[in-house]
C-alpha positions in Angstrom: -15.5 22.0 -13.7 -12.6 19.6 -14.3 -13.5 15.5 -12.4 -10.9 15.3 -9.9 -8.2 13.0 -10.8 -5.9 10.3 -8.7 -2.6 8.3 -9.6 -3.2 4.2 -9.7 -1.7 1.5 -10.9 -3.7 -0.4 -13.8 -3.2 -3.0 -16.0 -3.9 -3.7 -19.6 -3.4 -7.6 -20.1 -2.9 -10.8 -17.9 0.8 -10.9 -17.1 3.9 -10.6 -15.2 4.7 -8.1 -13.3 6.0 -5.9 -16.3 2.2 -5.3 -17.1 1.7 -3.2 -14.3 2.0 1.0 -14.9 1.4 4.4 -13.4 -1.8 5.7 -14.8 -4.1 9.0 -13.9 -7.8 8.2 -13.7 -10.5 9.7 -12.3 -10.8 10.0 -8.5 -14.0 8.2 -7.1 -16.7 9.9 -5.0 -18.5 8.1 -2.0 -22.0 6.8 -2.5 -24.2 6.9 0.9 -22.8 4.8 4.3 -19.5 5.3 1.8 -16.1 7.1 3.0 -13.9 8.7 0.3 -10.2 7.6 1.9 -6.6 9.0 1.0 -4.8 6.3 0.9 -1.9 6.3 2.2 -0.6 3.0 2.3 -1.4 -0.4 0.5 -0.3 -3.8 1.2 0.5 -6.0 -1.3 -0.8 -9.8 -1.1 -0.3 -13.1 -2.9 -3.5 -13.1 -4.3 -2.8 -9.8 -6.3 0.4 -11.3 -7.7 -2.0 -14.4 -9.0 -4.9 -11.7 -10.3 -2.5 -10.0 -12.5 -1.4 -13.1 -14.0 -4.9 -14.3 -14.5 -5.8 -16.4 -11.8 -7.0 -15.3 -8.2 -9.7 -13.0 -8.3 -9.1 -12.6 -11.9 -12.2 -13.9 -12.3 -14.2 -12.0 -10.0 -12.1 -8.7 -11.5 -12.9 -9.5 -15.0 -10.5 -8.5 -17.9 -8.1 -6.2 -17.7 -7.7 -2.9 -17.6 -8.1 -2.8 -13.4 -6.6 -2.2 -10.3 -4.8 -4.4 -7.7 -4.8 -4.6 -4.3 -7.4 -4.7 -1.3 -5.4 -3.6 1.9 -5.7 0.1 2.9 -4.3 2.5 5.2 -5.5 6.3 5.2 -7.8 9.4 6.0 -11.2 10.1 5.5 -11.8 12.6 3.1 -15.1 13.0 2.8 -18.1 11.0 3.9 -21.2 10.0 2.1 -24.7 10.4 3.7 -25.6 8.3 6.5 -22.2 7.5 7.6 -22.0 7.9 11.4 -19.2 6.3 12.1 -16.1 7.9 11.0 -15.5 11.8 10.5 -13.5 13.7 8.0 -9.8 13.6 9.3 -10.2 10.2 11.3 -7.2 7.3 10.7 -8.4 4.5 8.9 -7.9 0.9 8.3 -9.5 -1.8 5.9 -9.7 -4.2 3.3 -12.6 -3.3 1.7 -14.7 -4.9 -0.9 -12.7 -8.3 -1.2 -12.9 -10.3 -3.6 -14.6 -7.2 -5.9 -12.3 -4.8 -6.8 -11.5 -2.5 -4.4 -8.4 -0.6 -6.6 -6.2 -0.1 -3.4 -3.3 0.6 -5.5 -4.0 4.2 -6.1 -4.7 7.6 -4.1 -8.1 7.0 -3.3 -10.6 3.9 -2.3 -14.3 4.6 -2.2 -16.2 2.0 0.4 -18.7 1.3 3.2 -17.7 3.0 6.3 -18.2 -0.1 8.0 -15.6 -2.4 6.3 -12.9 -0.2 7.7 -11.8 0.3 11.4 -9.7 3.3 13.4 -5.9 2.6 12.6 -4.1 1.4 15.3 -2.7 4.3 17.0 0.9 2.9 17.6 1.6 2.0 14.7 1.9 3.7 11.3 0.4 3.7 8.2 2.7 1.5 6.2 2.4 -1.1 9.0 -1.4 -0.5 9.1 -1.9 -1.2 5.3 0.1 -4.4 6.1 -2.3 -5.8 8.7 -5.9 -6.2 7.1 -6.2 -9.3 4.6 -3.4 -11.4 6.6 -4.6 -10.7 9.8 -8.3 -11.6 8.9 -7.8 -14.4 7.4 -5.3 -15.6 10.4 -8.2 -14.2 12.6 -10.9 -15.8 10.5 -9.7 -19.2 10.2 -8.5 -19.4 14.3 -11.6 -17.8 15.9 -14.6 -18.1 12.9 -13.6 -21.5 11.2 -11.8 -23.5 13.8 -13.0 -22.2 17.2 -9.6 -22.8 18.8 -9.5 -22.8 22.5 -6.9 -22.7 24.9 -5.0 -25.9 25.3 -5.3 -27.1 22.1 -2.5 -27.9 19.1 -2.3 -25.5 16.3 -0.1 -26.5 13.2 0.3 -23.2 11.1 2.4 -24.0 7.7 4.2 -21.1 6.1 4.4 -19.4 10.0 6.5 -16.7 9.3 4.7 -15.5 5.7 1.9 -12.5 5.8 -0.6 -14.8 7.2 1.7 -16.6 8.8 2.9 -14.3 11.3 -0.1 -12.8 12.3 -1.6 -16.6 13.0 0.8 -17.6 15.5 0.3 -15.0 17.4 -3.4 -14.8 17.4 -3.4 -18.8 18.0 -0.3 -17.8 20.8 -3.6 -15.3 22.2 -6.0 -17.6 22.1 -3.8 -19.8 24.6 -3.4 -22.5 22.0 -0.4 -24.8 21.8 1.6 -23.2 18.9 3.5 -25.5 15.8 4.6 -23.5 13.0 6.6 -25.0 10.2 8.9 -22.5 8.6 12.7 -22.5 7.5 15.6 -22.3 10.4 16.5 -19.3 10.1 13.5 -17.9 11.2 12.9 -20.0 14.2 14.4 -17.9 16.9 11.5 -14.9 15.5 8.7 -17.5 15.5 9.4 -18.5 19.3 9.3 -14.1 20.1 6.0 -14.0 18.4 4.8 -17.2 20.3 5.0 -20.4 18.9 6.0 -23.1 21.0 7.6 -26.0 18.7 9.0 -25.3 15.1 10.1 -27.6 12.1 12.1 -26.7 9.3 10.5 -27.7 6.4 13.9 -28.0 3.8 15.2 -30.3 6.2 12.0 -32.4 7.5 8.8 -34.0 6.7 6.7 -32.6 9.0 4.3 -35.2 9.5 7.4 -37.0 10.8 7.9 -34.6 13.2 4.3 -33.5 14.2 1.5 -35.3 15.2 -1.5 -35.4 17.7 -2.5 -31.8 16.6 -6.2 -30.5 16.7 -6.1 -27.6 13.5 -4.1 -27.6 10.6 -3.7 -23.5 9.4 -2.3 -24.4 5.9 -1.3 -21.4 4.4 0.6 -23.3 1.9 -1.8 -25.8 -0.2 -1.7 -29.3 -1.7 -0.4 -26.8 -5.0 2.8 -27.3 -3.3 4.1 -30.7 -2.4 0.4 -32.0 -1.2 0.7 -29.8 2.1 -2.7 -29.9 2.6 -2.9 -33.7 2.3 -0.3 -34.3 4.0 -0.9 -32.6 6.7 -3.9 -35.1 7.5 -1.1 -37.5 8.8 -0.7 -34.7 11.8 -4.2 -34.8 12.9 -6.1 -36.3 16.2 -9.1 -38.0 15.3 -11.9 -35.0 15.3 -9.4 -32.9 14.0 -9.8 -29.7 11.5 -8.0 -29.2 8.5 -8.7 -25.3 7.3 -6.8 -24.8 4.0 -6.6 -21.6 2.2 -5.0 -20.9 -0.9 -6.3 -23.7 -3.0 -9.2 -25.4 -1.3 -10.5 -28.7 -0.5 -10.7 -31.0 -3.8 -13.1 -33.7 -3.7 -10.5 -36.2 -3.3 -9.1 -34.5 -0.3 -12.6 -34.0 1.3 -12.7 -38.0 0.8 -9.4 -38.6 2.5 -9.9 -36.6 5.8 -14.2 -38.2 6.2 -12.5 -41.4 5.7 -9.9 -41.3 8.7 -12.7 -39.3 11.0 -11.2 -35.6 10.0 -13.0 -32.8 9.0 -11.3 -30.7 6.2 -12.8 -26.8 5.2 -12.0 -24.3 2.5 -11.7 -20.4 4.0 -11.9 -17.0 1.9 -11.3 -14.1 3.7 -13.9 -11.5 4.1 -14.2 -7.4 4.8 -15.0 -7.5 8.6 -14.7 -3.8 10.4 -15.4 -5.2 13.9 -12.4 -7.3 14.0 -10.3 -5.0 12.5 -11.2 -3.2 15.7 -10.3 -6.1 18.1 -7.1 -6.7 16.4 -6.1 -2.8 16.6 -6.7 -3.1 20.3 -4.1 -6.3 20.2 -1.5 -4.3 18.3 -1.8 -0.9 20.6 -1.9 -3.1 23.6 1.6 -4.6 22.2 0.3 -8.1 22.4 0.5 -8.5 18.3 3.2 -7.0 16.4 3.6 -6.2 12.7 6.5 -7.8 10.3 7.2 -5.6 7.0 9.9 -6.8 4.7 9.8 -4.0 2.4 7.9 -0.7 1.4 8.0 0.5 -2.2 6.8 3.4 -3.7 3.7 3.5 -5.3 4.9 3.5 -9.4 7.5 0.3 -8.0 4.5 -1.6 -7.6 5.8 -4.3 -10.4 9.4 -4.5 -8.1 7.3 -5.7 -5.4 5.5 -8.1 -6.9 8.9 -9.4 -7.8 10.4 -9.2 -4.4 6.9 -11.1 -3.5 7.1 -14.3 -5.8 10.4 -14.9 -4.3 8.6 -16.7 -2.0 11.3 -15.8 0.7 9.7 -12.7 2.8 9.2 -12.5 6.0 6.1 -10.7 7.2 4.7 -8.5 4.3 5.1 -5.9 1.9 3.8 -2.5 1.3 3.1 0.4 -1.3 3.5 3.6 0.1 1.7 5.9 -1.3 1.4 9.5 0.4 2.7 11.1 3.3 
């Protein structure tokens, strides 16, 4: 008997986007407290754009050959002993694995049942596949690192990014004072989804503009024009500084204990139950979903593209199967 086999997209070098390519390999097959999912849809995410070029989770991955991507959208195929919580046929949701591979970018994912979560049933499975890493990590940060409550002031850089979006609305939730920093032209957007002041970062410093604030969300890093550091300028004393995409050196770690800040690192991780919490936001209609492009699957390199423009609002998707 011919091994079933699936369509992915693999990699044979450290690269640009031109490294990526359609491949058949073999399909995989659930372990126990496993699900075997179709996939699909799979969002596509910074931190695949910096894996494939060597950095990210590059090495967590390994060397090449391998497949992107941790966001999933499908429907369980088949289920591995001991799984109880999903059936064969049941809509499914999940970023499973992070930061070990997790090949999203193919047919089929293989993974514990309980790192995925019913698909929120109002929305569809491109949309779906957009929502896990950004909205955990905008969950993670707001509720699991910072502990925001209601009344206080939330800065969120990069507002109207993946991770972005999903933050001001969860922070809007949570009854917190939303600031988002994010170019004009999507300010009128940012005040739908919920935030309450904007700054435009072309045309502003925002530690000029913002101050007294009691978490800084930077989505953005001190990689980029010492955001991170910076953004210590717009905290009350007490105040949390979570940054995500390149961490807390040393040296900024010294800066915030030295003016009575606290500054943290965050990497996101699988988490079923909130999955489920924020599915019952999204069918609810108190969180919506911003996609700013779907490709099919073998254009995965053209989003990548589209995705180091650094200009997209919301996310981007691989579709996959119908």
């Amino acid at each position: 008997m011919s091994t079933p086999t699936m369509r992915a997209i693999s990699q044979d070098r450290f690269g640009g986007p031109e490294v990526l390519r359609l491949v058949t390999v073999p399909r995989p097959e659930p372990l126990p407290t496993e699900v075997l999912v179709r996939v699909v849809a799979a969002g596509v995410n910074p931190v695949d754009y910096k894996t494939r070029e060597g950095g990210g989770m590059a090495g967590v991955l390994g060397e090449p050959p391998f497949v992107l991507g941790w966001d999933v959208s499908g429907v369980v195929e088949k289920v591995g002993f001991g799984v109880h919580t999903f059936d064969v046929g049941d809509e499914v949701y999940g970023m499973p694995w992070f930061p070990r591979p997790a090949n999203a970018y193919a047919e089929y994912v293989t993974a514990p049942a309980r790192q995925f979560a019913r698909k929120p049933a109002t929305i569809s499975h491109d949309q779906a596949a957009a929502v896990p890493l950004a909205a955990l990590t905008a969950w993670q940060t707001l509720v699991d690192a910072a502990h925001v409550e209601a009344g206080q002031r939330v800065l969120i850089h990069a507002a109207a990014g993946g991770v972005g979006h999903f933050a001001v609305q969860f922070a809007h939730h949570l009854g917190a004072h939303v600031i988002g920093t994010a170019s004009y032209a999507k300010h009128d957007w940012l005040r739908k989804l919920g935030a309450d002041e904007l700054v435009d970062y072309t045309s502003a410093r925002f530690e000029d503009a913002i101050s007294d604030v009691d978490v800084v969300i930077d989505l953005v890093g001190d990689d980029h024009d010492n955001t991170s550091t910076r953004s210590l300028d717009t905290l009350r004393p007490g105040g949390l500084l979570v940054a995500v995409p390149s961490g807390v050196s040393p040296e900024l770690l010294d800066r915030a204990e030295a003016r009575g800040l606290r500054a943290s690192a965050y990497l996101v991780e699988p988490d079923g139950h909130a999955l489920g919490q924020i599915a019952e936001l999204i069918d609810a209609g108190t969180v919506s979903v911003e996609i700013e492009e779907v490709f099919p699957l073998e254009r995965a390199a053209d989003a990548h593209r589209r995705g180091e423009s650094g200009r997209t609002r919301g996310k981007l998707v691989l579709h996959i199967a119908d």
